[in-house]
C-alpha positions as CSV (number, residue, x, y, z in Angstrom):
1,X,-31.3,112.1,-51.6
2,X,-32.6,115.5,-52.5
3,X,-36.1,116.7,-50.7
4,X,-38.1,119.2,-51.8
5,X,-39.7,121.3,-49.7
6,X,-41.7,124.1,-51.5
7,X,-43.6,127.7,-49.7
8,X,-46.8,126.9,-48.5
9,X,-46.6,123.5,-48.1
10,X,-49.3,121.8,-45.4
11,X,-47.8,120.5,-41.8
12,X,-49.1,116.8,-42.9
13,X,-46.8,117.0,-46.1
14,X,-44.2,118.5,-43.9
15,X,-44.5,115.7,-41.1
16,X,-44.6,113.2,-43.6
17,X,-41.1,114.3,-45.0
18,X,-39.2,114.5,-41.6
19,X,-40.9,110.9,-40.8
20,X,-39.0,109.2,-44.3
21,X,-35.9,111.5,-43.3
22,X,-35.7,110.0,-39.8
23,X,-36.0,106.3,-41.3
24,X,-32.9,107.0,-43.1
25,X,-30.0,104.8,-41.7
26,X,-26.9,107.1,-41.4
27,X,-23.6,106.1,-42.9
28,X,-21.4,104.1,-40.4
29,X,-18.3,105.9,-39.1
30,X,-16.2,106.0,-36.1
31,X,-17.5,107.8,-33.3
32,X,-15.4,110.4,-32.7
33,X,-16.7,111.7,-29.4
34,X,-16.5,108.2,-27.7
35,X,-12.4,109.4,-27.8
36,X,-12.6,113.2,-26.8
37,X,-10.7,113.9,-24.3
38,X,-9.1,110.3,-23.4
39,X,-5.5,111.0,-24.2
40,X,-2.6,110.6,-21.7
41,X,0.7,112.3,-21.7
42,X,3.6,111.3,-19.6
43,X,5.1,114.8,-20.7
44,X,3.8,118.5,-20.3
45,X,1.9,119.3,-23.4
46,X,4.1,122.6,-23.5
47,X,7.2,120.7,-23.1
48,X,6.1,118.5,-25.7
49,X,5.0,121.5,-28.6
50,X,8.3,123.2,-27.5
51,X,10.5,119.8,-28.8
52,X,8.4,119.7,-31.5
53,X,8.7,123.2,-32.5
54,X,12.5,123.3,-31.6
55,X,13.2,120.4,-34.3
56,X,12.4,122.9,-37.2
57,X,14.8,125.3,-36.8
């Protein structure tokens, strides 16, 4: 959806575009900070980028 928002436009007509924005439903999705910071390594993370680097040359 394209809004257009033109210079010297009256707060009312401004309002009355942010209030149709917000109704907009946004596209579902995964929620990607629900998982930040939730991983668990039974290794050093060093150790593990060394291995990892180790196995290309």
């Amino acid at each position: 959806m394209v809004t257009i928002l033109k210079k010297g436009a009256t707060k009312e007509h401004i309002r009355r575009i942010r209030a149709r924005l917000s109704k907009k439903s946004k596209a579902p999705g995964v929620k990607a900070y629900k998982y930040a910071g939730k991983i668990s390594l039974k290794e050093d993370a060093l150790d593990i980028q060394k291995k990892l680097r180790n196995e290309w040359g």
